[in-house]
Structure formats: C-alpha cells, structure tokens
C-alpha positions as CSV (number, residue, x, y, z in Angstrom):
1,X,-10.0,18.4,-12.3
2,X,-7.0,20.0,-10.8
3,X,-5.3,20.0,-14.6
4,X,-8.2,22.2,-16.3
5,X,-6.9,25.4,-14.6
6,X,-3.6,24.8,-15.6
7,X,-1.4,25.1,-12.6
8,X,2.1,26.0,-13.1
9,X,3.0,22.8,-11.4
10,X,1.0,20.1,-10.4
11,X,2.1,17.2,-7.9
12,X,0.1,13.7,-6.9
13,X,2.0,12.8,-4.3
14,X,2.1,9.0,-5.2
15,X,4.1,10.0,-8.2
16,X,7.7,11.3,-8.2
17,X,7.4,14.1,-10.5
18,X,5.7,17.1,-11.1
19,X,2.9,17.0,-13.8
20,X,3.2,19.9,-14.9
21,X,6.7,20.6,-15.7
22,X,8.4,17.3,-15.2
23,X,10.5,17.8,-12.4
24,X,11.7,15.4,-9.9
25,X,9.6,16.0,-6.4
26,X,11.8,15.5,-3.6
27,X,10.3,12.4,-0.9
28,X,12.6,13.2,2.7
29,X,13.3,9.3,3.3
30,X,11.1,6.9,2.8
31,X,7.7,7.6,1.7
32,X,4.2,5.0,3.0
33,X,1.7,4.7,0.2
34,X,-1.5,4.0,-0.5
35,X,-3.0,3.7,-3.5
36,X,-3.9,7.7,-3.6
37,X,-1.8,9.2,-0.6
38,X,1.4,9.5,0.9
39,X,1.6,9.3,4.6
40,X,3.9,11.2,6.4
41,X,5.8,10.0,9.3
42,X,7.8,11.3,12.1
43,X,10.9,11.9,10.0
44,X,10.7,10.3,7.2
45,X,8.4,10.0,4.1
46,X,7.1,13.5,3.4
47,X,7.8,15.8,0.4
48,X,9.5,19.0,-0.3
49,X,8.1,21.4,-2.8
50,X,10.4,25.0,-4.0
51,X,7.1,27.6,-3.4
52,X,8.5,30.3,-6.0
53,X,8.3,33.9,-5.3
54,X,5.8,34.5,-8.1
55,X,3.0,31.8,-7.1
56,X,-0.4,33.2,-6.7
57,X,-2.8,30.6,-5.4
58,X,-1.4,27.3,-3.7
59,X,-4.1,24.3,-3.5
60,X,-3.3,21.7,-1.1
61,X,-5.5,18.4,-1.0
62,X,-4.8,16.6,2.3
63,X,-6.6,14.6,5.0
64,X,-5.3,13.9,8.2
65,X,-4.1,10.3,8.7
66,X,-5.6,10.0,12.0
67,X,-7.9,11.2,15.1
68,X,-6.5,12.7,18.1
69,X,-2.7,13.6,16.6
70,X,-1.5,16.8,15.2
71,X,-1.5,17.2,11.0
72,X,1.8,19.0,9.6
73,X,0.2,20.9,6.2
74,X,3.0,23.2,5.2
75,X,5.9,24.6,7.1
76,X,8.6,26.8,5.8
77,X,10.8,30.1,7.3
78,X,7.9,32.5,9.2
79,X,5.2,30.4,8.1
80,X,3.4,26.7,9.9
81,X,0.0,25.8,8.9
82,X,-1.2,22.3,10.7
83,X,-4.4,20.8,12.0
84,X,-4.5,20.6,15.9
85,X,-5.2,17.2,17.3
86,X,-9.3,17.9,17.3
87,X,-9.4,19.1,14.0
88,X,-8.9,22.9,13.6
89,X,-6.9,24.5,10.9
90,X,-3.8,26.4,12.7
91,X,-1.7,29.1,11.5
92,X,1.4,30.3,13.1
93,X,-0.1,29.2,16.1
94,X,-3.5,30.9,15.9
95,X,-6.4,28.5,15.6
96,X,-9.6,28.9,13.4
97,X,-12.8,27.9,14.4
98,X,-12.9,26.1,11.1
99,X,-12.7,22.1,11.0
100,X,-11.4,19.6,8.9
101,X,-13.2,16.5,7.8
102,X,-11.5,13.1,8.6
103,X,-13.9,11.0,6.2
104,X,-13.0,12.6,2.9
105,X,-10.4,14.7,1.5
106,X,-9.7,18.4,2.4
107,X,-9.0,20.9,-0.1
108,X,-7.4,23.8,1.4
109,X,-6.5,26.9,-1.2
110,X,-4.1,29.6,0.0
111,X,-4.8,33.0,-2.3
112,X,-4.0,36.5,-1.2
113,X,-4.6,36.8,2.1
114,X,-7.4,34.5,2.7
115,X,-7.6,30.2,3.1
116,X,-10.2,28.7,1.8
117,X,-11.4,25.5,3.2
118,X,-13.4,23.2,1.3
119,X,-15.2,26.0,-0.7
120,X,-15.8,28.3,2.5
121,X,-13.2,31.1,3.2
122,X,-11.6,30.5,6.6
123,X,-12.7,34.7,8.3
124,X,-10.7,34.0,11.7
125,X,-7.3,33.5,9.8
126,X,-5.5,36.3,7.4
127,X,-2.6,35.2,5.5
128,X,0.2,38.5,5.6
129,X,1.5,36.8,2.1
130,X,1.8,33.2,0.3
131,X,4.7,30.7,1.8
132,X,8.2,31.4,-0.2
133,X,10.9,28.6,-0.3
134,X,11.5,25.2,0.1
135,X,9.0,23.9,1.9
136,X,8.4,20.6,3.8
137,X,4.8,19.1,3.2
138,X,3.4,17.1,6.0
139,X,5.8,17.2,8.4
140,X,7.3,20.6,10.3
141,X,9.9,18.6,12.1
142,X,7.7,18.0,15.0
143,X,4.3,17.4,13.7
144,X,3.3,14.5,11.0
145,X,0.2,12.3,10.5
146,X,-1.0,13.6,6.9
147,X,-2.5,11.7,4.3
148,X,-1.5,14.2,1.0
149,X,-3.5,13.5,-2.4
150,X,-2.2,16.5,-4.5
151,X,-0.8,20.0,-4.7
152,X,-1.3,22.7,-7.1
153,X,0.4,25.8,-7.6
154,X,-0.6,28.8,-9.9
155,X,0.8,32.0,-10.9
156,X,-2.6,33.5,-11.0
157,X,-5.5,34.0,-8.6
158,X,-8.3,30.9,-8.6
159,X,-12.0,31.7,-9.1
160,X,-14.4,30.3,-7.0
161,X,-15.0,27.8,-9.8
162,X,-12.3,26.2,-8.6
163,X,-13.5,26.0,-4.4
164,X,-15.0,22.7,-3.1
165,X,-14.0,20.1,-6.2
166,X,-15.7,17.0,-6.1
167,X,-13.5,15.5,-3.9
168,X,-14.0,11.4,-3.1
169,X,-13.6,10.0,0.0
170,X,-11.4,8.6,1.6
171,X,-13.2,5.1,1.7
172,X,-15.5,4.5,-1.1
173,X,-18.4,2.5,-2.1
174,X,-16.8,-1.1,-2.7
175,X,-18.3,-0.4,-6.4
176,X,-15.9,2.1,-7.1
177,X,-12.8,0.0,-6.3
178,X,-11.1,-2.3,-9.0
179,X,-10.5,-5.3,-6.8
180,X,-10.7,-6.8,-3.8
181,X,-7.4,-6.1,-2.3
182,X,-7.9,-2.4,-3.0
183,X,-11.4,-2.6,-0.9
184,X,-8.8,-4.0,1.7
185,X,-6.9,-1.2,1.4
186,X,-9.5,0.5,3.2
187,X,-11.6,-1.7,5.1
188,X,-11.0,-4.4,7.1
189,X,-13.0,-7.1,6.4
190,X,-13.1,-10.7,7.6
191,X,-14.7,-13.9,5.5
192,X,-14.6,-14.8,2.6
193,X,-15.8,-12.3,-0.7
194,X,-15.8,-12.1,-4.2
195,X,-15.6,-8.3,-6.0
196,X,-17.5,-6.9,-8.4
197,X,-17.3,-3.4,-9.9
198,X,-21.3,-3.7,-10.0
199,X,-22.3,-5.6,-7.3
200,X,-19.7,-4.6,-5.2
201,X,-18.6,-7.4,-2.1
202,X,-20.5,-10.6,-2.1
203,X,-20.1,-13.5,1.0
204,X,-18.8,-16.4,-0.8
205,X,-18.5,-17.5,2.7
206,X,-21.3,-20.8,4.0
207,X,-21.5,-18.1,7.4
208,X,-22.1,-14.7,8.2
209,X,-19.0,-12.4,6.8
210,X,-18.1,-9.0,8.6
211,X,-17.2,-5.5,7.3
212,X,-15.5,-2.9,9.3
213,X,-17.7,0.1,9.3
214,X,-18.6,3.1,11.9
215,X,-21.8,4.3,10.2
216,X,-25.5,2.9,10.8
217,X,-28.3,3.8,8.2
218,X,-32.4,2.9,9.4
219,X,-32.2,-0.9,9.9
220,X,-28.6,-1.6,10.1
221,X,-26.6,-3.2,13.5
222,X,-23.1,-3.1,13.9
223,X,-21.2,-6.1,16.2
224,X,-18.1,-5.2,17.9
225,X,-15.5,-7.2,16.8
226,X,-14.9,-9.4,20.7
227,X,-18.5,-10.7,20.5
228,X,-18.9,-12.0,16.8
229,X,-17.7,-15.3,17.4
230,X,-20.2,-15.2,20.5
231,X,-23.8,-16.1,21.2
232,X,-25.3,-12.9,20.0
233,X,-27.0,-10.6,22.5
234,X,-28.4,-6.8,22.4
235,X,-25.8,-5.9,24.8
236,X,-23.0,-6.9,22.2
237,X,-24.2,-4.5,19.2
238,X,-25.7,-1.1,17.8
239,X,-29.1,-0.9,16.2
240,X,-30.2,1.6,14.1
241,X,-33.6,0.1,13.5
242,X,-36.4,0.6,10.4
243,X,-38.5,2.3,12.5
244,X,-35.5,4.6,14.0
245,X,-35.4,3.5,17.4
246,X,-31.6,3.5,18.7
247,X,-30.6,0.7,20.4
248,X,-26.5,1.6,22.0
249,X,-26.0,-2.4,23.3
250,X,-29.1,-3.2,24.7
251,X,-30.4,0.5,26.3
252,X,-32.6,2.8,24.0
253,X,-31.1,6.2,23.8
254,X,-32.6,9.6,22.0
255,X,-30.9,11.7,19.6
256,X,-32.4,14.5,16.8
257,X,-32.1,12.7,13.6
258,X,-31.5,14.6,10.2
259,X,-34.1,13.9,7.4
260,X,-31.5,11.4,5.9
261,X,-30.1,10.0,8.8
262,X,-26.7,8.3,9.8
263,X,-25.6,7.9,12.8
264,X,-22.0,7.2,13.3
265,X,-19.6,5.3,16.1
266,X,-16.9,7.3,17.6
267,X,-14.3,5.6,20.2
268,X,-12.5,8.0,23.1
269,X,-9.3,6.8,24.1
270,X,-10.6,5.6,27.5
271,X,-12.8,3.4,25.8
272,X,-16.0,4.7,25.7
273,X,-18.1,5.1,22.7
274,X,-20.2,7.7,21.3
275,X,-23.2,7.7,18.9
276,X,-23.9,11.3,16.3
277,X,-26.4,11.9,14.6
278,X,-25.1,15.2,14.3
279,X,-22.0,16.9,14.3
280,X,-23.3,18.7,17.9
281,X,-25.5,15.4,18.9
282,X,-24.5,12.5,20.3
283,X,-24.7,9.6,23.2
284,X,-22.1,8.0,25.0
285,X,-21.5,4.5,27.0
286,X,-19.0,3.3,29.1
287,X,-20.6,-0.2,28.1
288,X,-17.1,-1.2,26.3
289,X,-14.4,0.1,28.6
290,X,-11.5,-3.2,28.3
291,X,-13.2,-4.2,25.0
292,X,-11.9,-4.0,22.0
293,X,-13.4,-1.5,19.8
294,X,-13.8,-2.2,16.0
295,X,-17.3,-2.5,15.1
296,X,-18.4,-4.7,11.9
297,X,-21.5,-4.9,9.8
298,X,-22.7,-8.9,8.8
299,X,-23.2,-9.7,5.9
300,X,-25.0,-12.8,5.1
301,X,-24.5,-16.0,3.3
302,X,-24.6,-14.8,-0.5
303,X,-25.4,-11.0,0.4
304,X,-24.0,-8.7,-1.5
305,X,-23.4,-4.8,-0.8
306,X,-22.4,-2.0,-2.9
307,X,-22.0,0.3,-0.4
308,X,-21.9,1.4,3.3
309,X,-23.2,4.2,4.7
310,X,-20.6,7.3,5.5
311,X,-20.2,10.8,7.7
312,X,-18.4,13.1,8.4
313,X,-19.7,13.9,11.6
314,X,-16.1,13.5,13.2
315,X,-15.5,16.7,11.8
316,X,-16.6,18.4,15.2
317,X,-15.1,15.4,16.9
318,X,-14.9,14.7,20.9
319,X,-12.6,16.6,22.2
320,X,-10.5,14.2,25.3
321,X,-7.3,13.6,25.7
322,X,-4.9,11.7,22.9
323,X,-4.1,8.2,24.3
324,X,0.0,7.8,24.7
325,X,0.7,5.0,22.9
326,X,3.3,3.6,20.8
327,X,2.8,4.2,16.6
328,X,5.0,2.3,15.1
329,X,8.7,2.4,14.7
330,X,11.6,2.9,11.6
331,X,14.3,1.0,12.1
332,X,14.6,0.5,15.4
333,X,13.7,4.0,16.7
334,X,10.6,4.1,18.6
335,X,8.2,6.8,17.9
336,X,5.3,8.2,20.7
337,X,2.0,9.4,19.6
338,X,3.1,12.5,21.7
339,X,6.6,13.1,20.0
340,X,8.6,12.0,22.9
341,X,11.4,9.9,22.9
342,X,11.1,6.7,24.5
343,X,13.1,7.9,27.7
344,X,11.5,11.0,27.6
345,X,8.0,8.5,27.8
346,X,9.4,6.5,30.5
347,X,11.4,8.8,32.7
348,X,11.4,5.5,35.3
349,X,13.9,4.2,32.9
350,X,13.6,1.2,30.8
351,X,15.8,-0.3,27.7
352,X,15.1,-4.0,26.0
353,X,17.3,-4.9,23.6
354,X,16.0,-7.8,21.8
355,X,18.2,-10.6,20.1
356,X,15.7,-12.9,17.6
357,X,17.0,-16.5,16.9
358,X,15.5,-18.2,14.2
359,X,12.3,-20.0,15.3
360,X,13.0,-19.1,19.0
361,X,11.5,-17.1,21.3
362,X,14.0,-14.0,21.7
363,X,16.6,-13.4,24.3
364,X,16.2,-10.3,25.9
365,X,18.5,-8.0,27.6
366,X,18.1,-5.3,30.4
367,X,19.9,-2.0,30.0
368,X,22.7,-1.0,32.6
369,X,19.6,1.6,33.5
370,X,18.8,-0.1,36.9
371,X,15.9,2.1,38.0
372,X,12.5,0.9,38.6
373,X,10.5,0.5,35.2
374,X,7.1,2.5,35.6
375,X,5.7,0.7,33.1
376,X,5.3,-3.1,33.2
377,X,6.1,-4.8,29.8
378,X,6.3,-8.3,27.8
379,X,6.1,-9.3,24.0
380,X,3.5,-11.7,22.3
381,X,5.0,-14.7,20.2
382,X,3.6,-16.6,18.3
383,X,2.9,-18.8,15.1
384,X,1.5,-18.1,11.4
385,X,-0.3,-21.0,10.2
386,X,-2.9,-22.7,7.5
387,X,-4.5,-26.3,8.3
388,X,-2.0,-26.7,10.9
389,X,1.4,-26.3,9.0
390,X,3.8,-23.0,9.3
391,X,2.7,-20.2,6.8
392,X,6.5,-17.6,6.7
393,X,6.4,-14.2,5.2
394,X,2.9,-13.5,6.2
395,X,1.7,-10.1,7.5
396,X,0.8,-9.5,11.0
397,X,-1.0,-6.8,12.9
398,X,-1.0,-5.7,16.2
399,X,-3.7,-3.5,17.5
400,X,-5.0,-1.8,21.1
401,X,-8.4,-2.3,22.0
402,X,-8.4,1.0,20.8
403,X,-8.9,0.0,17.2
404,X,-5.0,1.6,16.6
405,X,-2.5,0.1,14.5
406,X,0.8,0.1,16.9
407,X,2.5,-2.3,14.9
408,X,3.4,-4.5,12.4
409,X,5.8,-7.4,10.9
410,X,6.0,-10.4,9.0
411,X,6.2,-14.1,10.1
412,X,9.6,-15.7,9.9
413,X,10.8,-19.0,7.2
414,X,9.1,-21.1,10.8
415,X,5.6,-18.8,10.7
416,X,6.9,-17.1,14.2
417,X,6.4,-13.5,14.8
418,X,6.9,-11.9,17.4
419,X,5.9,-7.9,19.3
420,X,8.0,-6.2,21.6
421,X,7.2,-4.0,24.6
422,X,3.6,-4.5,25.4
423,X,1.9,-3.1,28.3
424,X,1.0,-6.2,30.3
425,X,-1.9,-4.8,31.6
426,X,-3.5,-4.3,28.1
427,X,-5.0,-6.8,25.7
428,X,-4.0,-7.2,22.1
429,X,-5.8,-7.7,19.0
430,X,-3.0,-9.8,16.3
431,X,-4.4,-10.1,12.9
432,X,-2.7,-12.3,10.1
433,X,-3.2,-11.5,6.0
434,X,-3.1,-14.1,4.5
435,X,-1.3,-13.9,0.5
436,X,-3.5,-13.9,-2.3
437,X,-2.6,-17.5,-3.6
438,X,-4.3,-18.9,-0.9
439,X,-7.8,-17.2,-1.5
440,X,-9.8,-14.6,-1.4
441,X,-9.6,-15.1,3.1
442,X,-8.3,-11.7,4.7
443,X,-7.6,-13.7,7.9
444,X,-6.7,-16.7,9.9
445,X,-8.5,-17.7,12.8
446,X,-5.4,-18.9,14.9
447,X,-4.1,-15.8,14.7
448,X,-6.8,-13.3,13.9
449,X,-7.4,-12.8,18.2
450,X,-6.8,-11.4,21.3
451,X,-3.3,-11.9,22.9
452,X,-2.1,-11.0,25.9
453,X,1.8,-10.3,26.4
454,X,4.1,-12.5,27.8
455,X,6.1,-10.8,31.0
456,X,9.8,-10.5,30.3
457,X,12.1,-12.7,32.4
C-alpha cells in the first residue's frame, strides 16, 4: 500500500483531498468518475497537483482510458510526459521503447534521474531533474484520455520495495466486485444475472446470457455481438478449443501458444480483427469488415462464472492508424479523437444547429456556410420503452461498429432520444439501461440494436 511508505502527500483521484495532509486537490472543470479513476477529458476534468521543490520520488498510478489516442501523464513548464497513441511512454518528445499495459494499471515512479515503469527502470529515458510547479495531471492542454488511480509524492528516494505493487486490474473477476451494477461498471453484459461475491455472475435468465469479453482460455468461443440473436454458425464466432485448435470464424489458423495460454481479440479501426497469443504473435481477418465488433462469451441457463480470462497482450498493440471519429461532446462543443475542431474536421464546411421539441423529432437548421458538406450526415430518433409503454430518463448509448462509445443521453418525459450528426454511411449500435427498479435487465431489446441514421432534410 501506497500509505506504508509515508508519502508526503498522497492523492486518490476520486477523492477531493489529499490524504496525507488534508488539502483540497484542485479538479479543472468537471471531473468523469468511476468507481476507482478519474477520466480526463479534452478540457475539462483533470487535476492539478503543486510538485514542491523538495519532492524526491513522484509515483503516478494511471492507465490509459483508451487504444489508439494519446495519454497526458504530467505536464508542467520544461517538462511533458504522455503515452503516444500505441502505447510508448514519451518524454519531452523522445519516445522509450518501453510500453504501457491497457488491461491493468500502470505504476510509473519518477526518482532521480531515472522512470521506472511497472518495476523495470525505463534505460532509453533520463530525467535532467523531478517536475517543479503546478502541474496539470492528465491533460497538457492538447492531450487527454487518462484513467488516474493515485499519486504519491515523497521527500525521499523509494526503494525497490516499493517498484511493481500489486496493482489490480482494470476489470476484475466478477468475485471481487460488490454488486452487480459495479460488474457493469466494467463489463457490458446482456440477460438477466444475479451477483454473488462467491459465485460471482449467475444467468437467472430461461436463455443463453452474454458477457462482453476479449480473451479466450482452452475451450471457450466468443460470439460477436450482430450474430447472437442469429442461427449460430462457425463463421459467426472464435474458438479456442480443449484440445487448442483455433478456430478465427470458421478457418483454422496457427499461432505459438504459451504454456498457460490466452488468446486475446484485438479490433483495427478498419474493422479487422486480430487474434495474440503473444504480445509478438498474432492472426488477422478481414472476416468482420461492416460488422459490429463487440464480442461476448454465453453463458448458459443457470451457469455461473467467477471469472474471465484476461491479457495484456495489447501492451505491444497493432500499430494502424487512429480512426477520426467523434468522442463525445461537453456542452455543446464537439470534440475529435484527433483534437481538431469540428471545422478544422470538415474543412467542406458543415454547421447543424438542432432545436428539440418535446416528443418531436428536431428541427434542424443549416448554417449560412453554403459550401458543399464532405461528409454526408443524419441523426437516429427514436423511443425508450418496457412492454410497449414510454420508459423517460433512461440511459442510451450510441456506439460505431467499432465497439467505441461516441455518445450518450437520456430519453425524454415521452421515452424519445435522439443522436445528432451521424455518418450516413455507417451503422450504429443504440443501447438502452434500463434503472435498477425494473430488474436486474442491463438492456431492452427495442432499443438494444443496430440503427441507421436518418438523412437530414
């Protein structure tokens, strides 16, 4: 634990105060949560932290939020330290060799002039001396995406006793979660399940029930999420089999298996998908180009589980090019996976302004911009409901086939909701969560499915 070397001050991010000495820790905006981590944003929702002159040792405990993205890590006067968007730890602009992990936590320690990086002392970076000043903490003004557990600073040198603490991962066995709305926190999951902190998730469900998961043990299959609902077939799935023969939907493929082996599912942005064994090993298909890629485990009738099987084989992940999509937005400021602005995105020129009328579809206006739009767009619309009548103030997702989260809202007093500037030529997943006083069911079936946008007219 972080507290048995006494730090001089100590900071989980989900608190608001430093453990150590009691002082307010200063959030820029409004910070995400989850349960462990705050998430930092464009510009808003990360922390800044007064590195004093006389610090010694800084430990940082961070993972990035996700693949493909640059991570902000520490920035202050003369000094940036980020992850680049395949995973290597970069210091004023000179890149290590040395990866991250995106399954589990990172614990990076700043000493001296060396990093050390999850217990192993990063040689290809040298640290001239230890950040001084305020500092911003997951995001350098440019740069965001971080998931930050906890920080530690000391006003002496660590030991190596201190290197590599048993850090848990990011998602966990379902045992080691209090309820079932915290496994949800992590996983998506779809069915109907009861929690248990021994037996972990149990189908309550008279049909199969699905788990999100990326990771295949000897004898497990993952189904991607488009074909559940669908007569199954081999070239719909993954198999992992007892006997170790790797099926990648429906064609036997070869890799070098560890002596424990788990192979995990990796998605480019062009749709593709890729099978490790190894950090260095892996298979690819173009078998589920235009589908959408989330696979699940099944989970029988009254099956429990108390765990799935995790890697961090992502570590060395592919390296193609990040997808530009949209991320999400605060306010109504859009926000590009690459940092641009929306007209620096669509140069063609496009505006929608978009007017919502209370159980309407919205009115939409063009901008005085009247050049060309290079990129066709529309909205989806549509209706929250349980046994046929409206269900308001519900959650909704929207998702690329990508398995990324570009948005979300809530469904209005009527059960409408309603997402804005779509790509036409793309189809979306829209998930619905249903509140916890009507059951244990994450989703509903009218709305838990593929969309595709309306044009604009």
């Amino acid at each position: 634990m972080i507290i048995n070397d006494n730090p001089l001050g100590w900071v989980k991010f989900t608190t608001s105060v430093d453990l150590s000495n009691g002082h307010n820790v200063n959030y820029v905006g409004v910070p995400q949560f989850t349960d462990e981590a705050l998430i930092t944003s464009h510009d808003t929702g990360y922390v800044q932290y007064d590195l004093v002159a006389d610090l010694q040792s800084i430990e940082l405990v961070f993972c990035p939020n996700s693949f493909g993205i640059p991570c902000a890590l520490i920035s202050v006067q003369g000094f940036e330290l980020h992850v680049s968007n395949v995973g290597n730890l970069v210091l004023n602009g000179v890149a290590s060799s040395h990866l991250v992990k995106y399954d589990q936590r990172n614990q990076l320690i700043l000493m001296g002039t060396k990093l050390v990086l999850n217990g192993v002392e990063v040689q290809d970076l040298v640290l001239s001396a230890l950040p001084v000043g305020i500092a911003s903490l997951g995001n350098d003004g440019v740069k965001h995406n971080c998931k930050l557990f906890d920080l530690a600073v000391y006003d002496y040198p660590l030991t190596a006793s201190a290197y590599n603490r048993a850090l848990p991962g990011i998602k966990k066995a379902f045992t080691d979660y209090a309820d079932l709305e915290s496994v949800k926190t992590d996983y998506m999951v779809m069915g109907e399940f009861t929690h248990n902190v021994t037996t972990g998730l149990t189908n309550t469900s008279p049909s199969d029930s699905y788990i999100e998961s990326y990771w295949l043990k000897p004898g497990d299959t993952l189904y991607l999420f488009e074909y559940i609902n669908q007569p199954e077939s081999d070239t719909r799935k993954i198999e992992f089999r007892a006997d170790e023969t790797i099926m990648l939907f429906g064609e036997a493929v070869t890799l070098s298996l560890a002596l424990e082996p788990v192979l995990q599912v990796v998605f480019d942005s062009a749709g593709n998908t890729y099978l490790f064994s190894t950090p260095s090993e892996s298979v690819s298909s173009a078998a589920t180009k235009g589908v959408y890629l989330m696979p699940f485990a099944k989970l029988a009738p009254s099956a429990s589980v108390t765990a799935l099987p995790i890697t961090t084989h992502k570590s060395n992940p592919i390296v193609v090019p990040p997808e530009d999509v949209f991320k999400g937005q605060v306010g109504f400021s859009l926000i590009w996976a690459n940092f641009e602005t929306k007209e620096q995105a669509n140069q063609g020129g496009y505006d929608v302004v978009v007017k919502h009328e209370e159980g309407q579809p919205s009115i939409v206006y063009r901008s005085v911009n009247r050049q060309k739009l290079n990129i066709q767009q529309g909205y989806i619309s549509n209706k929250t409901t349980i046994q046929g009548a409206p269900a308001p103030d519900r959650r909704v997702l929207c998702y690329l086939q990508s398995g990324t989260l570009i948005d979300e809202t809530r469904s209005n007093a009527l059960g409408v909701y309603r997402f804005d500037n779509l790509e036409l030529d793309k189809k979306y997943m829209i998930v619905a969560q249903d509140k916890p006083e009507y059951g244990q069911a994450e989703y509903n079936a009218t709305v838990a499915d593929f969309q595709t946008p309306e044009a604009y007219t």
